[in-house]
N, C-alpha and C positions, 0 to 999 in steps of 0.2 A: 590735338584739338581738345580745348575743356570740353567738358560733360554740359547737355543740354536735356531736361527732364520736363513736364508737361505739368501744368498747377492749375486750378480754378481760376475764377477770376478772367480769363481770356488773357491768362499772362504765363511765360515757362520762364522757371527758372534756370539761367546759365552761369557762366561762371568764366571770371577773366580775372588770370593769372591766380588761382583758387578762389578769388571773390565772388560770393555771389549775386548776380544782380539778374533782374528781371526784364524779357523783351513783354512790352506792352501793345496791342495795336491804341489802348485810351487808358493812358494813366488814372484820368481822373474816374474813369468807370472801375478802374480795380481798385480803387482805395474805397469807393462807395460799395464796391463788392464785400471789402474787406470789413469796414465799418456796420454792414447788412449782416456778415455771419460774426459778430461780437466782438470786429476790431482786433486791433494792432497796431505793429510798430511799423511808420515807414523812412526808407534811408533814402536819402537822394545822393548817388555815388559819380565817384570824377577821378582822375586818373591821381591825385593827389591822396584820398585819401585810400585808395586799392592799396597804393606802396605804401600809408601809413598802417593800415590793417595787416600787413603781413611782417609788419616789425613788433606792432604792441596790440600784444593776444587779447585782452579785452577790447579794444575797438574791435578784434578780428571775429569774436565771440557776440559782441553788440549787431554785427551786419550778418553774421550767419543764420539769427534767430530770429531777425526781425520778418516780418509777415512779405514785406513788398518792398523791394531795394528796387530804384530807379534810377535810369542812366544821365548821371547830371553833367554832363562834362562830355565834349569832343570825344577825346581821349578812349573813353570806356563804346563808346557807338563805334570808332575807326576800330576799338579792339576785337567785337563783336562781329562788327565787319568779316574781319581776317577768318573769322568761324561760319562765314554765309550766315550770319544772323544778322536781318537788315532793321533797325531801330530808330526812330527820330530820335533826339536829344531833346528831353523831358526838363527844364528847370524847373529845380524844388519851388521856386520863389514863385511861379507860375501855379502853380500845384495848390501850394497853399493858399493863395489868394482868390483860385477858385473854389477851393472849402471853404475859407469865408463865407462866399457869396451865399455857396450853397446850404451851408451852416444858418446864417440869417432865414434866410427863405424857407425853411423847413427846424425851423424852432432849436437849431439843438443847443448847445451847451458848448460854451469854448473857452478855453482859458489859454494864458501866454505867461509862458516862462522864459526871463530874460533880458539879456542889451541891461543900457545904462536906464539908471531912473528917469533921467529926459526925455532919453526915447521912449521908455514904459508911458511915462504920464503922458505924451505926445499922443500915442494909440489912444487909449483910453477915453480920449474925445475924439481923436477922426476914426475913429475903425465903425464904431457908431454911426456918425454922420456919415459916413462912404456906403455902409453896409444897414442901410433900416430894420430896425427887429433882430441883428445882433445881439445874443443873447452871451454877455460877457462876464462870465462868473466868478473868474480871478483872471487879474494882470498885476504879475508881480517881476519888480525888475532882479537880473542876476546877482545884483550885488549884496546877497543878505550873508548875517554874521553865520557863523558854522552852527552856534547853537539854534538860529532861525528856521536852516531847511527839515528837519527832523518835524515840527510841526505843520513846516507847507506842505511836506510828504502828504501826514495825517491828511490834509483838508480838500488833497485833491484825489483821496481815496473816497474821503467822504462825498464830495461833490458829482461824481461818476461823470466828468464832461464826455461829451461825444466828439470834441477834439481837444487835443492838446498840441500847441506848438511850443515849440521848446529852444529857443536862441542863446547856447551857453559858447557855441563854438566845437569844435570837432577838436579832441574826441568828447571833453566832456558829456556832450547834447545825448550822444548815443548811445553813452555806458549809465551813465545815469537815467536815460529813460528805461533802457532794460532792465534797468534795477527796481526804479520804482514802479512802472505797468505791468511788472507780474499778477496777474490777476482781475487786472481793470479791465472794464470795454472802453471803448473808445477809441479814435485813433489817435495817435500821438506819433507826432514826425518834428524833427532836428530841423532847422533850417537857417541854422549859419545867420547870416547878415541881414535876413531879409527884414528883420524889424528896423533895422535904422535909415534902408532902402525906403520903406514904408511910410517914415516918421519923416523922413525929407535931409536927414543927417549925411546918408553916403548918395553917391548915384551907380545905378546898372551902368556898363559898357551900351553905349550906343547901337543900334539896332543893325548899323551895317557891320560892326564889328561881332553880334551875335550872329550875324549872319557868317560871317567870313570864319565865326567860332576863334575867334580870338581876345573872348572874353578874358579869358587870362590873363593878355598884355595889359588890357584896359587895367584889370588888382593891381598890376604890377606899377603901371606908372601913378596909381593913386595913392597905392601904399610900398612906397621900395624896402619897407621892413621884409617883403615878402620873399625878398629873390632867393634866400638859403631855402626855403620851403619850395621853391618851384623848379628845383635841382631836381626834384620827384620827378618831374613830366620827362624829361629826354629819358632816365632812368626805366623808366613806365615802358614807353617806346622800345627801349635797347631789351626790355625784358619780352615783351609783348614779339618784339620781330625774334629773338633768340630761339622761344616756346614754340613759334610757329602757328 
């Protein structure tokens, strides 16, 4: 059985298949926990990218340092499971959307990094109108030239937001935040797709299929690019029932 250790926040740190990730009883109270004592990085983890993290050492280096790893995927709660660690399955996309709100509500400072310029420019007038008093400091889409990021770096050191989301994709999202929040407060969390989810570009899996947790089928039949990356999950599985 991995290693289970006791953290602030009302959250312990565990660990599946050597990843570490976090049992929460209220996600959203530990990342305001976390945000309260000067911020950090939070991951939202799935069974896909645990096997990704244990092949390429800086993803594996990005989740081991990050403040608040949260179980985003079936996969990692059934793994947890098998350790009498009982966890609801927390989506990032969830997560962030109530930092939003909360972000609005309490004045703070938000910026998004990431997705296509459509979907950038898409937020940047509804995240507003959804969210009143949204205070949006930079929304900048992924697609800048290489000599561009070296100065966004700069301006989001300067800027100090009290969130950062970040939608480059996995791994990028997570090696590059821990690169650049060295130092910063604020929290700053990866969140995959959810901007294009957001902007009306993709849709979630249907609520009975989040139920059924077979979100996964639903990426799959939307984008069948995906099926060589979803070889992960039995993999996950075989490793996961193997360990014990």
């Amino acid at each position: 059985m991995d290693s289970v250790t006791t953290s602030p926040h009302d959250h312990r740190r565990c660990h599946v298949l050597g990843v570490p990730v976090d049992a929460c009883r209220d996600v959203q109270a530990a990342a305001l926990g976390l945000h309260a004592n000067g911020g950090g990085r939070i991951v939202t983890l799935n069974a896909e990218m645990t096997m990704a993290a244990r092949d390429d050492q800086q993803l594996g280096a990005a989740i081991q340092t990050a403040q608040l790893v949260i179980p985003d995927g079936a996969g990692v709660v059934w793994a947890l499971s098998k350790q009498g660690v009982r966890v609801v399955k927390s989506a990032g996309i969830e997560l962030a959307w109530s930092l939003l709100s909360y972000a609005a509500s309490h004045g703070w400072r938000v910026a998004l990094i990431g997705a296509s310029p459509a979907v950038m420019k898409s937020l940047r007038t509804s995240l507003p109108q959804t969210f009143p008093g949204l205070n949006l400091v930079l929304a900048v889409d992924g697609y800048q030239s290489d000599e561009a990021w070296p100065g966004l770096e700069s301006e989001l050191k300067t800027l100090q937001a009290d969130l950062v989301l970040i939608a480059l994709g996995v791994p990028r999202q997570e090696t590059w935040s821990q690169r650049v929040q060295q130092g910063q407060s604020g929290l700053w969390m990866g969140v995959g797709g959810s901007f294009d989810v957001w902007a009306g570009t993709k849709k979630r899996a249907p609520n009975w299929m989040c139920r059924m947790q077979i979100e996964w089928l639903y990426r799959l039949l939307q984008e069948p690019s995906r099926w060589q990356r979803m070889l992960a999950l039995p993999a996950f599985v075989w490793q996961v029932v193997k360990t014990g």
